[in-house]
ChimeraX commands (.cxc) that place a marker at each C-alpha (Angstrom):
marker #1 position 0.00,0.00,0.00 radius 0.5
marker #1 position 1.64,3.39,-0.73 radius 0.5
marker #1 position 2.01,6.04,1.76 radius 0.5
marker #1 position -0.75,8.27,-0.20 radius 0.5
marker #1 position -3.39,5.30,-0.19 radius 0.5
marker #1 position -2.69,4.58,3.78 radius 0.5
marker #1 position -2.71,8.16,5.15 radius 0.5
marker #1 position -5.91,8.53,3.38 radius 0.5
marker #1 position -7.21,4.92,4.24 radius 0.5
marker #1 position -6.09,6.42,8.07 radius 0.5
marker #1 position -8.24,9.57,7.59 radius 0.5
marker #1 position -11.21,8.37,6.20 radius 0.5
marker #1 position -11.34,5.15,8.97 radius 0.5
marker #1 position -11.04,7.65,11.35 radius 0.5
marker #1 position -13.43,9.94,10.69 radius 0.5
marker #1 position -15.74,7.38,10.12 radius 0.5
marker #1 position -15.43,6.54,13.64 radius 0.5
marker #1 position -16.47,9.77,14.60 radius 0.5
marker #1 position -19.34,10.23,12.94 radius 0.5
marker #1 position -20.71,6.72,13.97 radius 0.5
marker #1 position -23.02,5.52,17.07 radius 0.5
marker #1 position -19.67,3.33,18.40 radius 0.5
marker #1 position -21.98,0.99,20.13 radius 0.5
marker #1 position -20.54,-2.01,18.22 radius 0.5
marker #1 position -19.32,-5.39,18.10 radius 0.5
marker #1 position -16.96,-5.49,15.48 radius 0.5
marker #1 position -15.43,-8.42,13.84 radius 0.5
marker #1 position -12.06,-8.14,11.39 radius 0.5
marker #1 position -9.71,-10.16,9.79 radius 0.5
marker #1 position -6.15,-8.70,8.65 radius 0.5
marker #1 position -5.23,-8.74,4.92 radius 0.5
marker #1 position -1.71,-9.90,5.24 radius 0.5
marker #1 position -0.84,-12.33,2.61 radius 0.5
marker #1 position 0.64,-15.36,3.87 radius 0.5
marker #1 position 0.60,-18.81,3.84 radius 0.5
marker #1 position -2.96,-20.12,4.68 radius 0.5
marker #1 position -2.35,-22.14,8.02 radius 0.5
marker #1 position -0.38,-18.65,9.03 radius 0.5
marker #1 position -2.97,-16.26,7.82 radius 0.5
marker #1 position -5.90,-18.30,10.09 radius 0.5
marker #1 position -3.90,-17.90,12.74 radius 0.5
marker #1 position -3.41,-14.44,12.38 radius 0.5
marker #1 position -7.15,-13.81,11.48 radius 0.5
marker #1 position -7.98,-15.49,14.79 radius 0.5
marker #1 position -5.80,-13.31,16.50 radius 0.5
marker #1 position -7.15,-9.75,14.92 radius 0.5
marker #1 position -10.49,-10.81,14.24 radius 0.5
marker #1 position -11.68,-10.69,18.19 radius 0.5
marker #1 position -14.84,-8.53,18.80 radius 0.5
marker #1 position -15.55,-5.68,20.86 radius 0.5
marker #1 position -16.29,-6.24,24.07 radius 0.5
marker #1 position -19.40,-4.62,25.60 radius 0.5
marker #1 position -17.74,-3.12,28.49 radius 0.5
marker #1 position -19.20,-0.34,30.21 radius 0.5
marker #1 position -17.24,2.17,32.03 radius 0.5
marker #1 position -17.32,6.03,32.64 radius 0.5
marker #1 position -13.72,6.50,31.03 radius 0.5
marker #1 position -12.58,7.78,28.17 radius 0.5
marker #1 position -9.29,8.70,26.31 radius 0.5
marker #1 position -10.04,11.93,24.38 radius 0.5
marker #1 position -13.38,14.10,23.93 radius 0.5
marker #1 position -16.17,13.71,21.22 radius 0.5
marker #1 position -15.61,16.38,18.61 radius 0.5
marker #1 position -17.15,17.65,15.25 radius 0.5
marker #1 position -15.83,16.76,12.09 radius 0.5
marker #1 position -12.85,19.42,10.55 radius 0.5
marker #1 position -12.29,17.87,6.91 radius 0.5
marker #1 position -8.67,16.21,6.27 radius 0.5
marker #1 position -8.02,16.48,10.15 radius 0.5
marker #1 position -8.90,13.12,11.22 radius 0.5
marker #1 position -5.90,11.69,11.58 radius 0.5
marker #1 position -4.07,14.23,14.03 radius 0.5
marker #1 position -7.00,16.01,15.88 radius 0.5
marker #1 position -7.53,14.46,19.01 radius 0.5
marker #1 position -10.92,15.11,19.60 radius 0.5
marker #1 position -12.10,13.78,16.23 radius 0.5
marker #1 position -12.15,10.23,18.00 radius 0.5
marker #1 position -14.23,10.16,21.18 radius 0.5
marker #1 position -14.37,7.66,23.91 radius 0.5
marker #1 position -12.09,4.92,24.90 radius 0.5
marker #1 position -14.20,1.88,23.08 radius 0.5
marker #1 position -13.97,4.42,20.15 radius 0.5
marker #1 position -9.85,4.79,20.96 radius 0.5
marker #1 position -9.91,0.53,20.60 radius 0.5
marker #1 position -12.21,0.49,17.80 radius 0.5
marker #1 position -9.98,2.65,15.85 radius 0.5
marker #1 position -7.25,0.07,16.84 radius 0.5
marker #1 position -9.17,-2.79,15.29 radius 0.5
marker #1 position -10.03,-1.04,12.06 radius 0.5
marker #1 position -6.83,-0.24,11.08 radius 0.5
marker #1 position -5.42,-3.45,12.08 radius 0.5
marker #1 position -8.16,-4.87,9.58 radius 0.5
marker #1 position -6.72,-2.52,7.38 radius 0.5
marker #1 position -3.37,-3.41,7.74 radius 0.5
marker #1 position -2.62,0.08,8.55 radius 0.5
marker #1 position -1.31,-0.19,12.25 radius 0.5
marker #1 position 1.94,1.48,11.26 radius 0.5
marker #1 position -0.12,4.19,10.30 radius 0.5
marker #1 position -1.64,4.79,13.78 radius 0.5
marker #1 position -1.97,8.66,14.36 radius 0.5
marker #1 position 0.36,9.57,17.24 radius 0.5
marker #1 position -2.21,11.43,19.31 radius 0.5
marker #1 position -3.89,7.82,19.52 radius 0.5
marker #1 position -0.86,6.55,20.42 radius 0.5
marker #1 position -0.11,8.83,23.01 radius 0.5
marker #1 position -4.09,9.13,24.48 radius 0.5
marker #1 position -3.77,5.20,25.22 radius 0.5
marker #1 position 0.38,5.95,27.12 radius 0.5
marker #1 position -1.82,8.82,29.85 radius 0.5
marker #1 position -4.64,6.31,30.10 radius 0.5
marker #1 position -2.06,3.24,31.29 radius 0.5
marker #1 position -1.35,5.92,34.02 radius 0.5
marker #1 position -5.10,6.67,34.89 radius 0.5
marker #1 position -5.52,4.99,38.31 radius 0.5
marker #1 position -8.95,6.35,39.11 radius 0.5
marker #1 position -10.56,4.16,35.78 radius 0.5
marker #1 position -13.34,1.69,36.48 radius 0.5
marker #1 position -11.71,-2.27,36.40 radius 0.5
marker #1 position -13.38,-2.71,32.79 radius 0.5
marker #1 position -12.10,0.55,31.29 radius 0.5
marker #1 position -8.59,-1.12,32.32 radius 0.5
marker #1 position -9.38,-3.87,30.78 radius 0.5
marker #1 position -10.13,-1.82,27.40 radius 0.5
marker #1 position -6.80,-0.21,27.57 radius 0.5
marker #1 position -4.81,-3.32,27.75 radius 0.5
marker #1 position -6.81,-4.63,25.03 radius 0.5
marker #1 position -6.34,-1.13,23.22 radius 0.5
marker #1 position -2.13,-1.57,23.98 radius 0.5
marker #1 position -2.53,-5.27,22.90 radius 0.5
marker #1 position -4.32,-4.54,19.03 radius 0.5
marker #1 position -1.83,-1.51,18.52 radius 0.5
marker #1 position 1.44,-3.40,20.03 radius 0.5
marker #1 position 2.10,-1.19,21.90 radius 0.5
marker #1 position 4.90,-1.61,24.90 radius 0.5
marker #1 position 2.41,-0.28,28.00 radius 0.5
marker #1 position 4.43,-1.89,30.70 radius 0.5
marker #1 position 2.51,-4.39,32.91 radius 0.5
marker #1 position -1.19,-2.74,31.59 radius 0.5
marker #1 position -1.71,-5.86,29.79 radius 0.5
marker #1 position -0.89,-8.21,32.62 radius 0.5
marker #1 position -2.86,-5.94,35.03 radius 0.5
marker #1 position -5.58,-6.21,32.36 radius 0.5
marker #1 position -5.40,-9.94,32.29 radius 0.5
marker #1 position -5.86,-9.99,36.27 radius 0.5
marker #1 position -8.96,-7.90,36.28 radius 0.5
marker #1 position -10.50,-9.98,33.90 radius 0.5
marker #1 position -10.04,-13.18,35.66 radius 0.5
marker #1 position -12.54,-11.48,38.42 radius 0.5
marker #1 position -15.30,-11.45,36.00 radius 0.5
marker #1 position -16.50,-15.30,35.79 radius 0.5
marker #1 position -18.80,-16.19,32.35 radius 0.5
marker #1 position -21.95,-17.51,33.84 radius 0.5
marker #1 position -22.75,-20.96,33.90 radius 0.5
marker #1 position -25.38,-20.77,31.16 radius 0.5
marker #1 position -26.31,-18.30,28.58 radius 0.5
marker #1 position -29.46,-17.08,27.49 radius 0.5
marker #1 position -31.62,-14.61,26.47 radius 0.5
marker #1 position -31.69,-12.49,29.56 radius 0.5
marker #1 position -27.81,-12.83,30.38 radius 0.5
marker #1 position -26.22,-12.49,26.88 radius 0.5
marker #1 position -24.30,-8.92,27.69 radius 0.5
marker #1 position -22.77,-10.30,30.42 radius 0.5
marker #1 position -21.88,-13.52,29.20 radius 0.5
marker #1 position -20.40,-11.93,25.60 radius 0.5
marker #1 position -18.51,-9.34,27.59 radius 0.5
marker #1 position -16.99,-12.19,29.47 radius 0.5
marker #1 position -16.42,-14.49,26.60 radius 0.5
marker #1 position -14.93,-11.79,24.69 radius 0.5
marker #1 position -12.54,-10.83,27.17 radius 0.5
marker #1 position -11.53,-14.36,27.31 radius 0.5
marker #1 position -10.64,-14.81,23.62 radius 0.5
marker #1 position -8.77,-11.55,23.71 radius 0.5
marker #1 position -6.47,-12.59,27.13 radius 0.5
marker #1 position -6.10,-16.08,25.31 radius 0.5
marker #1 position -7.96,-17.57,28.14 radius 0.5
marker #1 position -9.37,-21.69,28.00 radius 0.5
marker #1 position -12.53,-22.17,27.49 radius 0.5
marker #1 position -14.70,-21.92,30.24 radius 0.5
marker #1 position -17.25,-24.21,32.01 radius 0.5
marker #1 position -20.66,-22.45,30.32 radius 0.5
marker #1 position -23.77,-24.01,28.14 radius 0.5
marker #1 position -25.29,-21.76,25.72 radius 0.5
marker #1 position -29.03,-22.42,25.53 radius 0.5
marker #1 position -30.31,-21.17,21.86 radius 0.5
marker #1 position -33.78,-20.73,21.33 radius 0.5
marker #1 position -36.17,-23.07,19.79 radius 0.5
marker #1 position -34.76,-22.50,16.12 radius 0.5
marker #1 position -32.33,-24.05,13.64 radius 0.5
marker #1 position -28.79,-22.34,14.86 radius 0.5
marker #1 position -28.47,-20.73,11.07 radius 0.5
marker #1 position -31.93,-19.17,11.47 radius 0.5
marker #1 position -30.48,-17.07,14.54 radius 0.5
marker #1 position -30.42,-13.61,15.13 radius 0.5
marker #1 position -27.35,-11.85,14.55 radius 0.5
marker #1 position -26.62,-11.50,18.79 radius 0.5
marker #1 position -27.08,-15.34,19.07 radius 0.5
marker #1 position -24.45,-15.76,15.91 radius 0.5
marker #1 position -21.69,-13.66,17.77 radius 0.5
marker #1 position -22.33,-16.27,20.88 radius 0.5
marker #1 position -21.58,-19.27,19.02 radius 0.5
marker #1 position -18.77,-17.51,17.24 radius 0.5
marker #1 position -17.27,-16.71,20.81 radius 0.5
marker #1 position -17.60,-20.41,21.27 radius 0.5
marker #1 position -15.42,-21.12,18.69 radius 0.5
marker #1 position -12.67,-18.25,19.23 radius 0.5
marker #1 position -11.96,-19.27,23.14 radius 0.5
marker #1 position -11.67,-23.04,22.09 radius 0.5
marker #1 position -15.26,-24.57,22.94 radius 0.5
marker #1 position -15.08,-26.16,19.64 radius 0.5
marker #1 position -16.79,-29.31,20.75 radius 0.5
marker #1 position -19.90,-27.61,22.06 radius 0.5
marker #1 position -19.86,-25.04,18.85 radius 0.5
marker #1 position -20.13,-28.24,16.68 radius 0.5
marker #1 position -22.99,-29.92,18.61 radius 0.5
marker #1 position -25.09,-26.75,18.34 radius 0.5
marker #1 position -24.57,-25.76,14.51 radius 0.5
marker #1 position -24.54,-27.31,10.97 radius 0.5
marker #1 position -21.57,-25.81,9.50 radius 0.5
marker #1 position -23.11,-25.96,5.47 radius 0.5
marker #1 position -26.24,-24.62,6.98 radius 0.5
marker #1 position -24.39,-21.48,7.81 radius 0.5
marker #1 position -22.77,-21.19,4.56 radius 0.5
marker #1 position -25.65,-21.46,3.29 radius 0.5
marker #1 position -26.57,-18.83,5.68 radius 0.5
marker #1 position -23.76,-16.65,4.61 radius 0.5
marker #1 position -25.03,-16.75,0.66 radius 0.5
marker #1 position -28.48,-15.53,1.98 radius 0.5
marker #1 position -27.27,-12.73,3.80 radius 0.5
marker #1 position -25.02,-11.19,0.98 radius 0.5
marker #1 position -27.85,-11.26,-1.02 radius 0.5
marker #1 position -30.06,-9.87,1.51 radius 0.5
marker #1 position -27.95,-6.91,2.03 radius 0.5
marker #1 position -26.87,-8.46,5.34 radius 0.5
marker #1 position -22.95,-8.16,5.11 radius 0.5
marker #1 position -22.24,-8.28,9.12 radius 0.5
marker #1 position -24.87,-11.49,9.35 radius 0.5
marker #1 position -22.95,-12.77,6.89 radius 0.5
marker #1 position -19.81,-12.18,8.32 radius 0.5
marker #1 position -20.32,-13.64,11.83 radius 0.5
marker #1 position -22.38,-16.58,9.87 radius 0.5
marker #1 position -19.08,-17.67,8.09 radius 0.5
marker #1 position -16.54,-17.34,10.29 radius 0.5
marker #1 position -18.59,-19.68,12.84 radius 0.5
marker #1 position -18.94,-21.69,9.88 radius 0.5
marker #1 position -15.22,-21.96,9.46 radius 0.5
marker #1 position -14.83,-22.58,13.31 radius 0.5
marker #1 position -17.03,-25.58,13.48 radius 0.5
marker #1 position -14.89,-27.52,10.71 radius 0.5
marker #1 position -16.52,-26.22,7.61 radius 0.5
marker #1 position -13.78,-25.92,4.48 radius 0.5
marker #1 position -15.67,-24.04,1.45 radius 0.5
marker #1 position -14.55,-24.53,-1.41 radius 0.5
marker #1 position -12.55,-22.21,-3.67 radius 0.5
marker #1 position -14.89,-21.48,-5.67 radius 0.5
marker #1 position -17.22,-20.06,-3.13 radius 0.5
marker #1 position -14.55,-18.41,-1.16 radius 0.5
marker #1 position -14.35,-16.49,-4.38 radius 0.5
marker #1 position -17.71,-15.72,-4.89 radius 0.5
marker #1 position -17.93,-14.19,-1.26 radius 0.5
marker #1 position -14.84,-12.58,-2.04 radius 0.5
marker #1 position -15.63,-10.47,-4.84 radius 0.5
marker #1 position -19.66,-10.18,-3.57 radius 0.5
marker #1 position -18.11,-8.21,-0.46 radius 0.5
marker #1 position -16.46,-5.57,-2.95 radius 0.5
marker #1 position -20.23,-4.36,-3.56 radius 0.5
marker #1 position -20.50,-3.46,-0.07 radius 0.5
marker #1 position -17.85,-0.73,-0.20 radius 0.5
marker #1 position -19.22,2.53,0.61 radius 0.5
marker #1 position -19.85,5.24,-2.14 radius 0.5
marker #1 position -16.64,7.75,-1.89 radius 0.5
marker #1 position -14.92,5.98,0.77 radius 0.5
marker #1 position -13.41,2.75,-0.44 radius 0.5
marker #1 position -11.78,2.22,2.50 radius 0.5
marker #1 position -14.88,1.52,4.35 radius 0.5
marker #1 position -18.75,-0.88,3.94 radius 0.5
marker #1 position -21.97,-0.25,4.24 radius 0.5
marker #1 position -24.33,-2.89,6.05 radius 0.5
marker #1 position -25.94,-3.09,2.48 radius 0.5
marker #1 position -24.96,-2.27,-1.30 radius 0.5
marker #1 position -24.76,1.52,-1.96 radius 0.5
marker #1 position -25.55,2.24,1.80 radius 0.5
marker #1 position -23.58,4.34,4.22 radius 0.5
marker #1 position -20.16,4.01,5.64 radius 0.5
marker #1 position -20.68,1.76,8.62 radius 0.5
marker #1 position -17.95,0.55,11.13 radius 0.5
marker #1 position -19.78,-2.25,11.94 radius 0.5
marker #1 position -19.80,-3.13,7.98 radius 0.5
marker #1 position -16.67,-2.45,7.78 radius 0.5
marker #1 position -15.23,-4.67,10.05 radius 0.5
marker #1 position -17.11,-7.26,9.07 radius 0.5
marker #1 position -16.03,-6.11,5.41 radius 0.5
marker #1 position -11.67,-7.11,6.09 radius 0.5
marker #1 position -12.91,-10.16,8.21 radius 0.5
marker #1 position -14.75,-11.37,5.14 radius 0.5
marker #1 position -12.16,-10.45,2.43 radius 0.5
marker #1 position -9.30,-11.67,5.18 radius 0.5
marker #1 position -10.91,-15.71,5.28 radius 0.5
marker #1 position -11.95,-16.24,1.88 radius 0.5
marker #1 position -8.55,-14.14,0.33 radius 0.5
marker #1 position -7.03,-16.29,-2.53 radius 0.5
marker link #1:1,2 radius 0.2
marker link #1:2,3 radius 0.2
marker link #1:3,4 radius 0.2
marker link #1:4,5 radius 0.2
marker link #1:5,6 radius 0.2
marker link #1:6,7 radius 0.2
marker link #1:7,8 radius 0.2
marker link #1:8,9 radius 0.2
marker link #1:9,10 radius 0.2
marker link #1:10,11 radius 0.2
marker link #1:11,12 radius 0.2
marker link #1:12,13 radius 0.2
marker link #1:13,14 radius 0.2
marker link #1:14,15 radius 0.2
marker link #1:15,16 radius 0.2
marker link #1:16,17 radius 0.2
marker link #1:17,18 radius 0.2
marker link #1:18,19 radius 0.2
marker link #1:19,20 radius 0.2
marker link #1:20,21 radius 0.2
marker link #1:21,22 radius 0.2
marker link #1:22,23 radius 0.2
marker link #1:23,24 radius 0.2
marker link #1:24,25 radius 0.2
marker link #1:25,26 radius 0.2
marker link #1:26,27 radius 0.2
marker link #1:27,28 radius 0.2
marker link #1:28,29 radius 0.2
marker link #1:29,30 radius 0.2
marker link #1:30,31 radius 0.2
marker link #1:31,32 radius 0.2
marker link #1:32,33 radius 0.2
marker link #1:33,34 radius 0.2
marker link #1:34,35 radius 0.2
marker link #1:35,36 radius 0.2
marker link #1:36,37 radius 0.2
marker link #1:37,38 radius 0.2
marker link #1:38,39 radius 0.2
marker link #1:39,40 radius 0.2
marker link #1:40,41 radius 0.2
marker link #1:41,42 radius 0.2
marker link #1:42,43 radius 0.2
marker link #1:43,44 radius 0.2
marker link #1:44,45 radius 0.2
marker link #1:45,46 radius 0.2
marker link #1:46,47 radius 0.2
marker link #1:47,48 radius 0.2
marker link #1:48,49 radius 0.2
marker link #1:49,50 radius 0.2
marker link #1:50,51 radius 0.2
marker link #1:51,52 radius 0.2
marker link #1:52,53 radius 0.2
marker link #1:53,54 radius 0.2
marker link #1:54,55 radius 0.2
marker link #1:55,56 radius 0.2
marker link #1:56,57 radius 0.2
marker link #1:57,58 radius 0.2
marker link #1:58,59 radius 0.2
marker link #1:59,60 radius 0.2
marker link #1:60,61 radius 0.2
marker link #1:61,62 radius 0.2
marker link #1:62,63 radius 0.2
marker link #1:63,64 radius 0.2
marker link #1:64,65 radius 0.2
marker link #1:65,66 radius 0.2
marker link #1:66,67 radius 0.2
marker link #1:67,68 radius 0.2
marker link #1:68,69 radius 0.2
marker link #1:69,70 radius 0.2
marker link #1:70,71 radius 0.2
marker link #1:71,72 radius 0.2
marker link #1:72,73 radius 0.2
marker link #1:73,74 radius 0.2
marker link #1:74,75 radius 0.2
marker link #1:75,76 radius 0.2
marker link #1:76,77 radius 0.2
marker link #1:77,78 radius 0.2
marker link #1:78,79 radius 0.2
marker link #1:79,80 radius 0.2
marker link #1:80,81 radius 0.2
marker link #1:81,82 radius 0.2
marker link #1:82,83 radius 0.2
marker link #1:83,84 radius 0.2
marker link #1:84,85 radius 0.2
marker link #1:85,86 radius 0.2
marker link #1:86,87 radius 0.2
marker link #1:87,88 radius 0.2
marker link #1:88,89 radius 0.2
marker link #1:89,90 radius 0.2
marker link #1:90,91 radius 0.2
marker link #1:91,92 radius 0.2
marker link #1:92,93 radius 0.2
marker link #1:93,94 radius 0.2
marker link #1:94,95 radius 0.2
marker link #1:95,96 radius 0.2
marker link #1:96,97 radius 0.2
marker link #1:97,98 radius 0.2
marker link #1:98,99 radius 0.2
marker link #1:99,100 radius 0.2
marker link #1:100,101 radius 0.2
marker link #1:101,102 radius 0.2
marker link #1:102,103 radius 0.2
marker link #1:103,104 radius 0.2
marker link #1:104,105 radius 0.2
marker link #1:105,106 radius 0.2
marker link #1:106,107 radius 0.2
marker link #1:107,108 radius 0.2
marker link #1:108,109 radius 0.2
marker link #1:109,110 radius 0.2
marker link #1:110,111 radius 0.2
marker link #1:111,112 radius 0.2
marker link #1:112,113 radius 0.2
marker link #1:113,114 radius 0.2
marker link #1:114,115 radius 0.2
marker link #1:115,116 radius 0.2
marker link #1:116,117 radius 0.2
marker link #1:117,118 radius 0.2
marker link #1:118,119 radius 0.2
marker link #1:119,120 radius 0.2
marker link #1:120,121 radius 0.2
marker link #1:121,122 radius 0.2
marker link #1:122,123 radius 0.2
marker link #1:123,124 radius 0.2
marker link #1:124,125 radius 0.2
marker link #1:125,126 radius 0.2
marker link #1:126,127 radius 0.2
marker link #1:127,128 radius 0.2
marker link #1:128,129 radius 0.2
marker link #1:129,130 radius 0.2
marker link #1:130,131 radius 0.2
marker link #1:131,132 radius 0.2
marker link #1:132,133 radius 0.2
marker link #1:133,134 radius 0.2
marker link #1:134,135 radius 0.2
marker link #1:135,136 radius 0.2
marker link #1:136,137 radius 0.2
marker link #1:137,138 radius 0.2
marker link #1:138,139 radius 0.2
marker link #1:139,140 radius 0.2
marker link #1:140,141 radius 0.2
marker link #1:141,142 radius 0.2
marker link #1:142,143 radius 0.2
marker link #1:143,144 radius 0.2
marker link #1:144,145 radius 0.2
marker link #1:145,146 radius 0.2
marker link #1:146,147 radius 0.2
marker link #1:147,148 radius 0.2
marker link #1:148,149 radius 0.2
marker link #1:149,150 radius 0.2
marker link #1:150,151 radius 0.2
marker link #1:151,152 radius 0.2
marker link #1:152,153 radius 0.2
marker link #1:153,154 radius 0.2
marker link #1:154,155 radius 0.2
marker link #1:155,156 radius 0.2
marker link #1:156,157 radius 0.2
marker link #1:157,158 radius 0.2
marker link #1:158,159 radius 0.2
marker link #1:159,160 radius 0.2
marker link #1:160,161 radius 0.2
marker link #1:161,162 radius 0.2
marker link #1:162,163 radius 0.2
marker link #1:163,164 radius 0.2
marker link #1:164,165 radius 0.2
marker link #1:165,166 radius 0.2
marker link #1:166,167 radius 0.2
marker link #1:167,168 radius 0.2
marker link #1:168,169 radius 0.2
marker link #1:169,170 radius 0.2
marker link #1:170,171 radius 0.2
marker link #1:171,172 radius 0.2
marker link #1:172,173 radius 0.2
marker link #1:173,174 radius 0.2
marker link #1:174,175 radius 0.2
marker link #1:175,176 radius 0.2
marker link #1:176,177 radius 0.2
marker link #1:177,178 radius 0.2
marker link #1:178,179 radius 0.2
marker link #1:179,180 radius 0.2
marker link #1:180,181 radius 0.2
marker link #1:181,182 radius 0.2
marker link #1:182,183 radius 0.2
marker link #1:183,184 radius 0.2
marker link #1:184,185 radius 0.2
marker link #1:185,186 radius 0.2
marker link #1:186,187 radius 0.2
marker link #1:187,188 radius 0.2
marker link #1:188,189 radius 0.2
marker link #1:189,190 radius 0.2
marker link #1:190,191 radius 0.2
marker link #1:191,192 radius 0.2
marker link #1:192,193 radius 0.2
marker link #1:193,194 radius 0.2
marker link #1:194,195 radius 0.2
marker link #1:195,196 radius 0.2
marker link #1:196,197 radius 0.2
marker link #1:197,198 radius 0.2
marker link #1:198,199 radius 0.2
marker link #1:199,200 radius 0.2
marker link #1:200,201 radius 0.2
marker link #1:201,202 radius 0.2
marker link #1:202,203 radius 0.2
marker link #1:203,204 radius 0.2
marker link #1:204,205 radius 0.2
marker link #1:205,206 radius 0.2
marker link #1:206,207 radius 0.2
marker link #1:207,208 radius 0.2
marker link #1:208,209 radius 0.2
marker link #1:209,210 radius 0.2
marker link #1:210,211 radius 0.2
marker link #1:211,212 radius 0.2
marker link #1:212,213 radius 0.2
marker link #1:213,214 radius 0.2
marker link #1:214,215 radius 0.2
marker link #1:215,216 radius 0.2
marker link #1:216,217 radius 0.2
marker link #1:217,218 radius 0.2
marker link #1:218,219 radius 0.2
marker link #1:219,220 radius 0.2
marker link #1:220,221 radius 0.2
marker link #1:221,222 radius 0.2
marker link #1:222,223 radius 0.2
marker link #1:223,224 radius 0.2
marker link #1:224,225 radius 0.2
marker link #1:225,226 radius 0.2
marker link #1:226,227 radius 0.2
marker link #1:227,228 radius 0.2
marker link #1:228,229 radius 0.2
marker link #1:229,230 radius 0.2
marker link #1:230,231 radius 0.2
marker link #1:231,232 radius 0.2
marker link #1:232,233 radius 0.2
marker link #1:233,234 radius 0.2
marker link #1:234,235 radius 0.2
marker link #1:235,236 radius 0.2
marker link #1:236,237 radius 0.2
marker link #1:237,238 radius 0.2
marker link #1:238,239 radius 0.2
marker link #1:239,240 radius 0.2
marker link #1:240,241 radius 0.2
marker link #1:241,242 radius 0.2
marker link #1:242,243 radius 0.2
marker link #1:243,244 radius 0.2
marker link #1:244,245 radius 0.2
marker link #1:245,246 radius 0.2
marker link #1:246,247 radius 0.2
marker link #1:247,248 radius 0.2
marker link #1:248,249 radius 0.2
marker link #1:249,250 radius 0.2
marker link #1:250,251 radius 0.2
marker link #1:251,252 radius 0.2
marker link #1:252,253 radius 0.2
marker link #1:253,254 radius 0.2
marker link #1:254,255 radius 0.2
marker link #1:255,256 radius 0.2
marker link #1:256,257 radius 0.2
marker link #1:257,258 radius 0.2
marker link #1:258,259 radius 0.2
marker link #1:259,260 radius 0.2
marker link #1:260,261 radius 0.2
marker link #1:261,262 radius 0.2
marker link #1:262,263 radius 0.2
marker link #1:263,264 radius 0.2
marker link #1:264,265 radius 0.2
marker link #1:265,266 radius 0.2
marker link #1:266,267 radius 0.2
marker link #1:267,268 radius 0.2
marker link #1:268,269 radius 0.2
marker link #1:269,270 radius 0.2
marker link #1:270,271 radius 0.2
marker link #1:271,272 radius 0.2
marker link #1:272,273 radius 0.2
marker link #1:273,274 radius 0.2
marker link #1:274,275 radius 0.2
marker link #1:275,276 radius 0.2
marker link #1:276,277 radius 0.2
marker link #1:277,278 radius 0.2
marker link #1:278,279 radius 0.2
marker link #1:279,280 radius 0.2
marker link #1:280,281 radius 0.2
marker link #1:281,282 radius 0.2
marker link #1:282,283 radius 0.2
marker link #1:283,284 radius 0.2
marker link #1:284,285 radius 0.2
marker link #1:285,286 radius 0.2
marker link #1:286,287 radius 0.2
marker link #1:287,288 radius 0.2
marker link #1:288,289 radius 0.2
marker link #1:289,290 radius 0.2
marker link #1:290,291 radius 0.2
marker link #1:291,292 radius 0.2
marker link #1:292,293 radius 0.2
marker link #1:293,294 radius 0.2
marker link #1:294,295 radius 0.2
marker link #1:295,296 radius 0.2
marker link #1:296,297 radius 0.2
marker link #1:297,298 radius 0.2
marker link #1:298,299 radius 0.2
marker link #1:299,300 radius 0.2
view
């Protein structure tokens, strides 16, 4: 990528965060080309979700949008899930070494910020982890905190924030998988709601492979994933073919392709570094993430 594309690829993810709700669960994949066994390993590794974890905190201020300034304005950015969201887009982008400084240097005061809530210390070790960053012991300390937060014994309907938080603190600390049943509803598993999709995908990520493959037929949800793309549903799809890919399914080439080049319809109008949830739609960050994680598993 030249340095003209990935400044601009910086600015425009940016802003886009700005401008957007940040109450997400993203979901990436990096678009390193390697060797296949290599890249799955590193898609597992970037493509963790956000976790839900609420928390006063924050590194830098909301701020309005000041055209071309994205990438060194502080307060274009907004609150500290926005600071690790930021981190996870352009490590789907492959454009970590193009990190704006004032990020950078937001997340160094925050590893200082005693008076945090536990689970906004938790983000900023996870923040430090997806920009490799050296923060001292904040990861560690991060990694302690989290052990204090148990995933309950049995997930459902009424519990699912607490148990995804959980679970996706987990996958990011490279915890084991824990002792915990998830309880769908009365439906086939690639009829679920998109919430419901993320749990069984957590499943998979933190090593409950076992259970994930009782639960789900893995063609069903590649079937799933066809469905959604047409529909215009590019994070379903997303979430519906990674858990695919988790509970043993191997597509073929052929329709790794077809997903492949499909996703390229879901870049948004004037910003091709971003998606929209559906063709021609807004940027989204959501869509986006689920954009790389898409293009990252079914690359060539």
């Amino acid at each position: 990528m030249s340095k003209y594309k990935t400044t601009y690829l910086t600015v425009t993810l940016v802003a886009a965060l700005a401008v957007t709700a940040l109450v997400l669960t993203p979901h990436w994949g990096d678009r390193e080309q390697q060797t296949p066994k290599k890249q799955h390993e590193n898609h597992k590794k970037l493509a963790k979700d956000l976790p839900a974890l609420r928390g006063r905190g924050g590194l830098v201020r909301a701020g309005p949008i000041d055209s071309g300034s994205a990438s060194t304005n502080p307060d274009q950015l907004g609150t500290l899930r926005g600071t690790y969201t930021a981190a996870r887009v352009l490590a789907a982008a492959g454009a970590l070494d193009a990190t704006p400084k004032w990020i950078r240097q937001s997340v160094k005061k925050a590893t200082h910020r005693d008076d945090l809530p536990e689970s906004d210390k938790i983000t900023v070790a996870l923040v430090c982890e997806r920009l490799v960053m050296d923060c001292g012991d904040t990861v560690e300390r991060g990694q302690r905190i989290a052990k204090k937060f148990p995933v309950p014994s049995t997930l459902t309907r009424q519990n699912m924030g607490k148990w995804t938080d959980a679970m996706v603190t987990r996958f990011e600390f490279g915890f084991e998988c824990p002792e915990t049943t998830v309880q769908l509803p009365n439906k086939d598993a690639s009829e679920l709601s998109e919430p419901w999709l993320h749990a069984l995908e957590l499943l998979g990520h933190v090593g409950c492979e076992k259970q994930l493959r009782k639960l789900v037929d893995p063609e069903k949800l590649m079937a799933r994933t066809s469905r959604s793309m047409e529909s215009g549903k590019l994070v379903v799809a997303s979430r519906s073919w990674y858990t695919a890919t988790l509970a043993g399914a191997q597509p073929n080439r052929e329709e790794s392709r077809r997903i492949h080049n499909e996703v390229q319809e879901f870049r948004a109008s004037g910003t091709p570094g971003l998606f929209s949830s559906s063709p021609e739609g807004a940027a989204n960050i959501d869509a986006t993430l689920a954009g790389y994680t898409l293009l990252g598993l079914t690359a060539p």
